[in-house]
C-alpha positions, 0 to 999 in steps of 0.5 A: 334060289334057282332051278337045277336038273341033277346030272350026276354024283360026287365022290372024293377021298381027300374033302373038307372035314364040312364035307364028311359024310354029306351027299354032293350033287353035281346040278346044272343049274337052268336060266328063266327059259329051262337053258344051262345057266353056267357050268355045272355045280358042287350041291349039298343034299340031305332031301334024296334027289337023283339023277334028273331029278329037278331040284330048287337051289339055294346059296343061303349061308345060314340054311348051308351053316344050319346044315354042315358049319360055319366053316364050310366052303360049300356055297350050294344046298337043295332046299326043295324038289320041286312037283314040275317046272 
């Protein structure tokens, strides 16, 4: 799990059939200390996060297959906001 601030949304005509109608969040993810932890990432939300939102991030592969398959090549899910850092 890791913390990430939402920086934005994503949209795309041509997606992975996993992708169909899920909400996809562009999230950078922060280190221990609040900095950017890497370039930005691609994450599934069906919790309703916004823009700066800070969201808990997980790469859990069974909470992500629960939520859109098997198949999917998503890596990334939010599996909570948190109230503050």
């Amino acid at each position: 799990m890791q913390l990430g601030q939402v920086v934005g949304t994503a949209t795309s005509t041509v997606k992975d059939p996993t992708f169909q109608g899920e909400r996809l969040l562009v999230v950078q993810l922060e280190t221990a200390d609040g900095g950017p932890d890497g370039e930005p990432v691609l994450v599934f939300d069906r919790l309703g996060a916004g823009r700066g939102d800070l969201v808990m991030c997980t790469t859990d592969a069974k909470i992500l297959r629960e939520m859109v398959g098997i198949n999917s090549p998503g890596r990334w899910s939010v599996l909570a906001l948190p109230d503050r850092r």
